[in-house]
C-alpha positions, 0 to 999 in steps of 0.5 A, spaced: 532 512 501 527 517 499 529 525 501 521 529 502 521 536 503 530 535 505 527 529 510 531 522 508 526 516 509 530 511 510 527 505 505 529 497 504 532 495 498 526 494 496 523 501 497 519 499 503 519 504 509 524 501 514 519 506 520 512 505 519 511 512 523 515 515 516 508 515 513 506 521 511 501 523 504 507 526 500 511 519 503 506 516 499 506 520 493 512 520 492 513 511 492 508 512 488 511 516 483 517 511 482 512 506 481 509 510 475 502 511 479 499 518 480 494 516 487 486 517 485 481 516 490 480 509 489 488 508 491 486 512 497 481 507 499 485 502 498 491 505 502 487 508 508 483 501 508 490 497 509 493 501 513 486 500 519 487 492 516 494 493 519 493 497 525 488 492 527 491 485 525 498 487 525 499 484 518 500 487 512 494 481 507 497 478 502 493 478 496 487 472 498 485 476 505 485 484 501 480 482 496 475 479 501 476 485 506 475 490 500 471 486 498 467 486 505 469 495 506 468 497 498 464 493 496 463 487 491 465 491 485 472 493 489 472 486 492 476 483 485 482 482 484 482 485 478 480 491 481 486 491 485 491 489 479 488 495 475 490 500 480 497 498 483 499 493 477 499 485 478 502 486 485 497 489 488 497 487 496 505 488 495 505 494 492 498 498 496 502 495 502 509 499 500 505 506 498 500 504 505 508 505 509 507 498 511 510 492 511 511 487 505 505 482 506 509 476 509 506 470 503 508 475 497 514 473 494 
């Protein structure tokens, strides 16, 4: 659970939102915190960019898919899965979608 401004966020054990429309900019900020992340623009393009993935294909992608749509939205230098590691650790897909408030990508152990 996460308390934001005196609001409980009810969260699952692994700290994923349990109501996607908890989602809020602080929401983030702060599961970002826990995860030793300080968001920077780039997190944010990453983020804004999962949450029209997932607003379009009701998915949250697995590693392979976000590469190729970063890749595609953000450019080629964006599109590499060493990019992603270096702004959300080695679990980029699971970690971005949990700041992102969406759901666990469903291949990602």
């Amino acid at each position: 659970m996460l308390v934001i401004d005196g609001h409980s966020i009810a969260t699952d054990k692994e700290g994923y939102l349990k109501n996607l429309n908890d989602w809020s900019k602080p929401v983030a900020e702060a599961i970002a915190l826990q995860e030793h992340i300080t968001l920077t623009h780039q997190h944010w393009e990453i983020i804004e960019l999962l949450q029209g993935f997932y607003q379009e294909f009701e998915i949250s992608p697995a590693m392979r898919v976000l590469v190729k749509a970063v890749g595609q939205q953000l450019g080629k230098d964006k599109g590499r899965s060493i990019y992603l590691m270096g702004s959300f650790s080695e679990s980029p897909a699971k970690l971005a979608s949990k700041i992102a408030g969406l759901p666990k990508p469903t291949n990602c152990l």
